[in-house]
BAZAKE-940336 format. One record per atom (N, C-alpha, C): residue in three letters; x, y, z; atom name; residue number from 1. Coordinates in pm, whole numbers, plus 50000, padded with zeros to 5 digits. Layout:
{'ALA',{X,Y,Z},'CA',NUM},
...
# end
This chain:
{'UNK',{80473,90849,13169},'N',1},
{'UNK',{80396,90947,13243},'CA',1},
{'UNK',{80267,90978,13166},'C',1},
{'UNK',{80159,91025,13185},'N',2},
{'UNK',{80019,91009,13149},'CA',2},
{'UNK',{80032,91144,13124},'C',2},
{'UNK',{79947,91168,13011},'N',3},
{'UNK',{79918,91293,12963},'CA',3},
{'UNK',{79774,91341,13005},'C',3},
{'UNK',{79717,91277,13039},'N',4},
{'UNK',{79527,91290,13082},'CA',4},
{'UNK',{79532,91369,13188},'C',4},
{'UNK',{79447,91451,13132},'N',5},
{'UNK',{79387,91648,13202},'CA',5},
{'UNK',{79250,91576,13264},'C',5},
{'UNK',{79203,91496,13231},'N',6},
{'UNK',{79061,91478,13324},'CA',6},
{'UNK',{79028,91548,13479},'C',6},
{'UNK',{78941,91588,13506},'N',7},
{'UNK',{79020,91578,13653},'CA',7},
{'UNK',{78908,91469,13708},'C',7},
{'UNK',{78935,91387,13824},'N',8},
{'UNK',{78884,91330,13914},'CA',8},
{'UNK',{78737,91309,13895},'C',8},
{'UNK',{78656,91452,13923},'N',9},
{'UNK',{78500,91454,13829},'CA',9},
{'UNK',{78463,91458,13703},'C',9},
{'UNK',{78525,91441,13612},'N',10},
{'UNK',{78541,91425,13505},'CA',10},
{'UNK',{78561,91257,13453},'C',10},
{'UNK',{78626,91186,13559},'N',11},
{'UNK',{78676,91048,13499},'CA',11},
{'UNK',{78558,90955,13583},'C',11},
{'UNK',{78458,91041,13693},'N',12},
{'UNK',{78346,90969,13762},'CA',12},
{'UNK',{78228,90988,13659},'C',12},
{'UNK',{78211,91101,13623},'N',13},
{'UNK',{78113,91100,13496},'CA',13},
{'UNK',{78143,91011,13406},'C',13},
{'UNK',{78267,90966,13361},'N',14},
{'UNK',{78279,90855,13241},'CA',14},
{'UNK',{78237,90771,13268},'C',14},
{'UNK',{78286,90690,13413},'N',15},
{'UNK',{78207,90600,13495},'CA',15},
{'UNK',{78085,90577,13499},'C',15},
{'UNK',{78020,90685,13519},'N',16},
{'UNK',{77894,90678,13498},'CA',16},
{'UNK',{77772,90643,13369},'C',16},
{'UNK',{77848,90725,13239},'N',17},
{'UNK',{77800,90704,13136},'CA',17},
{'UNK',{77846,90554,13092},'C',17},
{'UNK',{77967,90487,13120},'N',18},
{'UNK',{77996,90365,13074},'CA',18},
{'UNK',{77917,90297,13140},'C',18},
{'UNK',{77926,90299,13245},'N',19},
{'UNK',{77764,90230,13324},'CA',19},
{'UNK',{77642,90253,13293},'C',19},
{'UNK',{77570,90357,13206},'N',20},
{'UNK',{77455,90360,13163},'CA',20},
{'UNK',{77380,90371,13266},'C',20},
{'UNK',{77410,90488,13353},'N',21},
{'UNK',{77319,90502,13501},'CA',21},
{'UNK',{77320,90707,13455},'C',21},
{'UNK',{77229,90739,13480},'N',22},
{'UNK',{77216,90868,13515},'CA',22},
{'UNK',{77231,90909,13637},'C',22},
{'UNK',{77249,91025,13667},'N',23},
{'UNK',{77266,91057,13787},'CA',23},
{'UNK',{77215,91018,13963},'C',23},
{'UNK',{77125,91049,13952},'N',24},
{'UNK',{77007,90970,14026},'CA',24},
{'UNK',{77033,90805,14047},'C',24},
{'UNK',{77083,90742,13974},'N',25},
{'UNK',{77100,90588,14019},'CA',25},
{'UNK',{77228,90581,14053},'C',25},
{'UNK',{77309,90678,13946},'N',26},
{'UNK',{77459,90631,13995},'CA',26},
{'UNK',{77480,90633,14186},'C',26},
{'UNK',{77359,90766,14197},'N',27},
{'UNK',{77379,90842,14358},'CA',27},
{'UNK',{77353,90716,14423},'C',27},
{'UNK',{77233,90618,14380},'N',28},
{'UNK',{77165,90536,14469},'CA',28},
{'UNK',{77300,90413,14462},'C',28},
{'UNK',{77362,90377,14347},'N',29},
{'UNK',{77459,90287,14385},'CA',29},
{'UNK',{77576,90314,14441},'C',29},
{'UNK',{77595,90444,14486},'N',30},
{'UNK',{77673,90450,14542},'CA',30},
{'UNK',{77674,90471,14727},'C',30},
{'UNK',{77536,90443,14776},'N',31},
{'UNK',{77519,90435,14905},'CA',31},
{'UNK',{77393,90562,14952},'C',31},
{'UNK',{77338,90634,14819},'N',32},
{'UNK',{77177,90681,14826},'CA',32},
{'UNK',{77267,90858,14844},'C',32},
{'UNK',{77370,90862,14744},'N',33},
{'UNK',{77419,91017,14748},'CA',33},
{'UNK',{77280,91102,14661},'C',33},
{'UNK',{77234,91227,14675},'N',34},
{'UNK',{77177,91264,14602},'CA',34},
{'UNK',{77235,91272,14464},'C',34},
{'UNK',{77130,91308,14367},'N',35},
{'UNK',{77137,91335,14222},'CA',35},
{'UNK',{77264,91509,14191},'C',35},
{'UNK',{77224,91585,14278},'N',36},
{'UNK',{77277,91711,14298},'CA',36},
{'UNK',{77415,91699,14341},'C',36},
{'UNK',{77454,91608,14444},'N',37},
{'UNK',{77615,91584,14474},'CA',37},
{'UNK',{77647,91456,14361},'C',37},
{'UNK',{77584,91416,14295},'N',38},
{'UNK',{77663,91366,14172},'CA',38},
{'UNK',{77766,91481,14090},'C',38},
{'UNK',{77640,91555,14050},'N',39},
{'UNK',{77663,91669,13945},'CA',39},
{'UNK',{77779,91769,13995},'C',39},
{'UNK',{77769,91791,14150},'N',40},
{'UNK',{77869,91927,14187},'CA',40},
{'UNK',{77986,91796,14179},'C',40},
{'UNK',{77989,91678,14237},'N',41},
{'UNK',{78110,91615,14199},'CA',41},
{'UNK',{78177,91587,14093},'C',41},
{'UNK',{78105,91577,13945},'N',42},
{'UNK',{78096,91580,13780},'CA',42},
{'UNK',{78177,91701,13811},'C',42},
{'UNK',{78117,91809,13836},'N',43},
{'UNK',{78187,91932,13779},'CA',43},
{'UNK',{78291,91996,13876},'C',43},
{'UNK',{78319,91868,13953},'N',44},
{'UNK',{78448,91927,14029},'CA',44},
{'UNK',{78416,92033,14172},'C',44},
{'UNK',{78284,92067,14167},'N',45},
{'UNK',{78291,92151,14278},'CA',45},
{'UNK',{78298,92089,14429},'C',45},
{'UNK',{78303,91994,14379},'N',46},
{'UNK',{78271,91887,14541},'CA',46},
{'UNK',{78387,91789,14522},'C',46},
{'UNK',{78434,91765,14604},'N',47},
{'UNK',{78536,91650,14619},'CA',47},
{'UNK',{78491,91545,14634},'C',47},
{'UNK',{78544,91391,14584},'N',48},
{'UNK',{78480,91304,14639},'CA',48},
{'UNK',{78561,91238,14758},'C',48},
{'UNK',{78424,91189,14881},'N',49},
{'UNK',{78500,91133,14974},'CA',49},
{'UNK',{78612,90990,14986},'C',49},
{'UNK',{78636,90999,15074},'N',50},
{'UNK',{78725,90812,15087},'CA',50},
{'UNK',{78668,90746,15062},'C',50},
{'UNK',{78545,90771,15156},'N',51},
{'UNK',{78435,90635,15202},'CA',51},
{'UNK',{78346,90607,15026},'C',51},
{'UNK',{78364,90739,14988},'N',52},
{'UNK',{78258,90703,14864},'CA',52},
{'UNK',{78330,90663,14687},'C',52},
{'UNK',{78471,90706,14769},'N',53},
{'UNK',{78546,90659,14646},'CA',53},
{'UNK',{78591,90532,14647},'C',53},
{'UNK',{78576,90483,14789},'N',54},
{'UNK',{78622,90336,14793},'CA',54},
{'UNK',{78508,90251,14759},'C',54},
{'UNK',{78358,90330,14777},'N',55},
{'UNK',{78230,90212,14756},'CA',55},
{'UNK',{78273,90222,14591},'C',55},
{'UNK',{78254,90400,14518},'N',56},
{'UNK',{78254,90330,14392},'CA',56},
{'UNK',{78330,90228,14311},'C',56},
{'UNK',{78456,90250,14337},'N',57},
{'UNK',{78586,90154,14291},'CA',57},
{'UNK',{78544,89955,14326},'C',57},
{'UNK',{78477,89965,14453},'N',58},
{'UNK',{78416,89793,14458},'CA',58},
{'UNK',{78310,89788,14382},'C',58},
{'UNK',{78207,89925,14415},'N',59},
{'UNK',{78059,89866,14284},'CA',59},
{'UNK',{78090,89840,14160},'C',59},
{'UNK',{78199,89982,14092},'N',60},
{'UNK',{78161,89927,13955},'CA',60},
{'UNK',{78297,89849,13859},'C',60},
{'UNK',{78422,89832,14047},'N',61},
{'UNK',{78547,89753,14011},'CA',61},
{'UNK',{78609,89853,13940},'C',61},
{'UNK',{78620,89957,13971},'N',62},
{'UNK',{78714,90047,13878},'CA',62},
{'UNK',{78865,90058,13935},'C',62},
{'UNK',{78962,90091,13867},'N',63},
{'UNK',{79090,90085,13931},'CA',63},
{'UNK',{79053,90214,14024},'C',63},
{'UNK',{79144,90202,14135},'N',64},
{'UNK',{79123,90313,14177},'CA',64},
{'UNK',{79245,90403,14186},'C',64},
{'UNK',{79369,90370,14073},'N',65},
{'UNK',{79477,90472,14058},'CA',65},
{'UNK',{79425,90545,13941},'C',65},
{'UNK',{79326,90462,13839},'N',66},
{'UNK',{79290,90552,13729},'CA',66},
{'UNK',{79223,90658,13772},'C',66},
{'UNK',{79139,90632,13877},'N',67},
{'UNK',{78984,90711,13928},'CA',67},
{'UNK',{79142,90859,13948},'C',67},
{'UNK',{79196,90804,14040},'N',68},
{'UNK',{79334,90923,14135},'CA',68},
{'UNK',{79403,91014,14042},'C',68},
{'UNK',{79451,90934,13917},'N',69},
{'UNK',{79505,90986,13845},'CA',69},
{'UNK',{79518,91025,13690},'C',69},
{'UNK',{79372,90919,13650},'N',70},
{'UNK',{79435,90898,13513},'CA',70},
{'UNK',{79497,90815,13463},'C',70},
{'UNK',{79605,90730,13531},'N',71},
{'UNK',{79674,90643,13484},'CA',71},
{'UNK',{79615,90473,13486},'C',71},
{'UNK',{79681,90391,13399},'N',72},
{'UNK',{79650,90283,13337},'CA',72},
{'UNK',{79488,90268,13332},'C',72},
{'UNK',{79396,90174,13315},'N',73},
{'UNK',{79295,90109,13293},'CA',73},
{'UNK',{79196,90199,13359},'C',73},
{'UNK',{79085,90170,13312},'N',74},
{'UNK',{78945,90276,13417},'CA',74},
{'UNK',{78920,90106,13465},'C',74},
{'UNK',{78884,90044,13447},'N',75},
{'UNK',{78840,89938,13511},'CA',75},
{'UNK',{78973,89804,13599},'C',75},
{'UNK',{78937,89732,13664},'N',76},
{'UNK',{79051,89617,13723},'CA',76},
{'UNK',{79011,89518,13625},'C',76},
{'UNK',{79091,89392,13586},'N',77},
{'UNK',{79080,89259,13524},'CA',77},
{'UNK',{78968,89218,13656},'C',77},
{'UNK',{78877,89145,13603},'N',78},
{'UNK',{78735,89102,13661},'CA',78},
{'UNK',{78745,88951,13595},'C',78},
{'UNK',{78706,88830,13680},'N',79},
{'UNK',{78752,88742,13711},'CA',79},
{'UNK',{78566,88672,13660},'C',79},
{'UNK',{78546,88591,13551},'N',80},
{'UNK',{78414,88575,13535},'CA',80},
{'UNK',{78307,88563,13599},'C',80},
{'UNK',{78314,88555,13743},'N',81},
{'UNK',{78233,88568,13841},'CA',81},
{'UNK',{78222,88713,13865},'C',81},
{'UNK',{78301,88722,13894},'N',82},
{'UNK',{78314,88914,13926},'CA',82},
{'UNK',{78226,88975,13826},'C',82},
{'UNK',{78226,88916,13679},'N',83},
{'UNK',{78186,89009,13546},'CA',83},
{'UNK',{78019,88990,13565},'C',83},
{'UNK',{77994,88871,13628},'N',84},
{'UNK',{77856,88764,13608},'CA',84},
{'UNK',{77761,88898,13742},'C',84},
{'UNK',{77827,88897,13843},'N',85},
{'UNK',{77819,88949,13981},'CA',85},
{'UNK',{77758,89097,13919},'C',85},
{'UNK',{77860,89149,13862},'N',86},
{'UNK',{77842,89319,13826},'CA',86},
{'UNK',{77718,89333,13713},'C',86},
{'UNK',{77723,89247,13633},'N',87},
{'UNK',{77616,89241,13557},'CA',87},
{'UNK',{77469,89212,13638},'C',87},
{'UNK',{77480,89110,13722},'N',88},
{'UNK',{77364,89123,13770},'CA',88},
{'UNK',{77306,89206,13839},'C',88},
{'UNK',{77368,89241,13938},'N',89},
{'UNK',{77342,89393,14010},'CA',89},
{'UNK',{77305,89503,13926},'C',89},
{'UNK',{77367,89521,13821},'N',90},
{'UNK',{77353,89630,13711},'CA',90},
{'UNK',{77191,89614,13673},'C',90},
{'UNK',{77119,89509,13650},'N',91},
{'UNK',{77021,89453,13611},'CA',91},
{'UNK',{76928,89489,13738},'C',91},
{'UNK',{76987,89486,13822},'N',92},
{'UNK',{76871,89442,13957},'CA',92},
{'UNK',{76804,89626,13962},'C',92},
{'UNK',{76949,89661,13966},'N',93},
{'UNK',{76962,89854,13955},'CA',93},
{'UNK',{76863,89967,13884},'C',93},
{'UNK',{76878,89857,13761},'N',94},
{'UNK',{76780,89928,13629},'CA',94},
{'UNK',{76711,89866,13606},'C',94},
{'UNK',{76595,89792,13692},'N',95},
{'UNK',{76477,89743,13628},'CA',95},
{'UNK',{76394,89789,13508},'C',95},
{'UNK',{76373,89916,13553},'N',96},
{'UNK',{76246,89998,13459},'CA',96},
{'UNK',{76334,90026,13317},'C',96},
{'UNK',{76496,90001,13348},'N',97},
{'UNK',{76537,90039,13156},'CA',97},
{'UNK',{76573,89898,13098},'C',97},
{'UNK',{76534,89792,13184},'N',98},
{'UNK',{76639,89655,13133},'CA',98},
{'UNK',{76474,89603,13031},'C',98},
{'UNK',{76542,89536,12934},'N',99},
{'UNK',{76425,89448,12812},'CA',99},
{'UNK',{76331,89325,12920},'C',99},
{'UNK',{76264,89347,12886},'N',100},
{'UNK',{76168,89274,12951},'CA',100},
{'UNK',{76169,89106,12857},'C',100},
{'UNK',{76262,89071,12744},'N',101},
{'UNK',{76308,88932,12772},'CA',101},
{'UNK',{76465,88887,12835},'C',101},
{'UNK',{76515,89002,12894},'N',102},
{'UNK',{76594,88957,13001},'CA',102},
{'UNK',{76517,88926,13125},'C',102},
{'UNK',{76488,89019,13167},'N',103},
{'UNK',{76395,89000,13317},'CA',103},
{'UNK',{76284,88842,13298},'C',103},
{'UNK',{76255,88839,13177},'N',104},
{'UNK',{76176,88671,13183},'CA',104},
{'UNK',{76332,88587,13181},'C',104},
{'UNK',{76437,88617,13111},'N',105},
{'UNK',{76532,88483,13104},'CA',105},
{'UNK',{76571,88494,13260},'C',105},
{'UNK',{76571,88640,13354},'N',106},
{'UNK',{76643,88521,13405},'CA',106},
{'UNK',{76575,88489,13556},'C',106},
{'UNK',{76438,88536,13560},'N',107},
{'UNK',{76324,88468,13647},'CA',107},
{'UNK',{76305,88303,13605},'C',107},
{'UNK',{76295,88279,13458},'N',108},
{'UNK',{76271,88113,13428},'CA',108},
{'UNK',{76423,88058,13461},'C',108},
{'UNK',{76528,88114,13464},'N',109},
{'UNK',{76659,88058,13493},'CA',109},
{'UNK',{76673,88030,13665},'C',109},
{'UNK',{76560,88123,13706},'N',110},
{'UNK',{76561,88117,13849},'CA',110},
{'UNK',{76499,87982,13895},'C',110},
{'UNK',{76409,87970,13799},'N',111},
{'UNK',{76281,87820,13817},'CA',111},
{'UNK',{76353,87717,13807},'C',111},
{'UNK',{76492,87677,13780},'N',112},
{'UNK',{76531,87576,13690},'CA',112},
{'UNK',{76542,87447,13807},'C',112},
{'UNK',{76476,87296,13779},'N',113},
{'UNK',{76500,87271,13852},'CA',113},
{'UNK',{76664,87147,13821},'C',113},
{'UNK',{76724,87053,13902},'N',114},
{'UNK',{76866,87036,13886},'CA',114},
{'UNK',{76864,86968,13704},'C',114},
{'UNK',{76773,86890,13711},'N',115},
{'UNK',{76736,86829,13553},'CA',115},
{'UNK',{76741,86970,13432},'C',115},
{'UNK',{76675,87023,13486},'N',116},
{'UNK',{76696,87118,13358},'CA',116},
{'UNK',{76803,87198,13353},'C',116},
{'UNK',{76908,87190,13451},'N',117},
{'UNK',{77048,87264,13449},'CA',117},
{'UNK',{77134,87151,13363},'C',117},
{'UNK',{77086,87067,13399},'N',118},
{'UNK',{77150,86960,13301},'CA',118},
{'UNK',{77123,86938,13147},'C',118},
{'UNK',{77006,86933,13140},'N',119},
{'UNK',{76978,86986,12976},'CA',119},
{'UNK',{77031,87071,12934},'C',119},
{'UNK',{77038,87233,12982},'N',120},
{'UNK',{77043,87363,12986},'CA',120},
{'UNK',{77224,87362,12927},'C',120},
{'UNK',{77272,87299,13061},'N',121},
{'UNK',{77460,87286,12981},'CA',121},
{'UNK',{77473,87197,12878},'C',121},
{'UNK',{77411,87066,12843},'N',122},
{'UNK',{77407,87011,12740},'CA',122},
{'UNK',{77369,87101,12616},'C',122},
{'UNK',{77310,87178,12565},'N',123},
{'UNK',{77206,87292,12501},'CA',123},
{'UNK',{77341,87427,12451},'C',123},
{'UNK',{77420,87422,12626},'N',124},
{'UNK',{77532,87578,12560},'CA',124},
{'UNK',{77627,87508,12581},'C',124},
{'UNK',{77647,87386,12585},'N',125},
{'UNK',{77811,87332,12514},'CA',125},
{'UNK',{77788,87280,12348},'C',125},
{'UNK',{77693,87267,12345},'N',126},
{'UNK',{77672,87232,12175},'CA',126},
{'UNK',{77700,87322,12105},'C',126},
{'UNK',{77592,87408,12151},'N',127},
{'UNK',{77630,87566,12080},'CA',127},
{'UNK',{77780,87650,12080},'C',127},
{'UNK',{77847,87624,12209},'N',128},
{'UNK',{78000,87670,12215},'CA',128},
{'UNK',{78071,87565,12127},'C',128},
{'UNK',{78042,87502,12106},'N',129},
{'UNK',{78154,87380,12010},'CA',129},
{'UNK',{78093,87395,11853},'C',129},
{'UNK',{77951,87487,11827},'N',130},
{'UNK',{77965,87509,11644},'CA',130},
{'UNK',{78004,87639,11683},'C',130},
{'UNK',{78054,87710,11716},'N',131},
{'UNK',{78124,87826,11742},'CA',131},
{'UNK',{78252,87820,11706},'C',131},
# end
């Protein structure tokens, strides 16, 4: 049985900070909630809905018995596509805070044409095998 007092707005704020979104974006990834019903939901004065507890649990893959209760994992096992998927979106989300030599890697990753995907895996299997 779980000992965790969190309540409900309490374990969406963690969410949030593990995501590295402030209020204001978390609102926008979650279907354009304001910044203000983040916060009354943080502090419990607002409930969160179905509809919006079910978007967050697919955006940021969170379990959604932990979100309910507390219990086991804050996040689901994410499947390397799934991890690749969430990361990118995360990126697309936070332009103005992401390093500007990510945003060049992965516009030139966008350019690539089939020859240079072929170099490109030749290049990170070398490197995974002196690893």
């Amino acid at each position: 049985m779980s000992t965790n007092k969190q309540t409900i707005g309490e374990r969406v704020k963690a969410i949030r900070k593990d995501q590295r979104l402030n209020q204001e974006r978390f609102g926008k990834a979650l279907g354009g909630l304001q910044k203000s019903s983040i916060s009354k939901i943080e502090k419990s004065e607002n409930g969160l809905s179905q509809r919006n507890l079910k978007t967050l649990c697919q955006t940021f893959h969170v379990n959604e018995q932990w979100l309910l209760t507390g219990e086991g994992e804050m996040y689901l096992p994410a499947s390397q596509e799934e991890m690749i998927q969430v990361y990118m979106q995360s990126i697309l989300s936070n332009r103005a805070d992401i390093a500007e030599l990510q945003l060049h890697f992965f516009k030139s990753l966008s350019n690539l044409s089939e020859d240079d995907w072929v170099v490109l895996d030749k290049i990170v299997t070398a490197l995974a095998e002196q690893n």
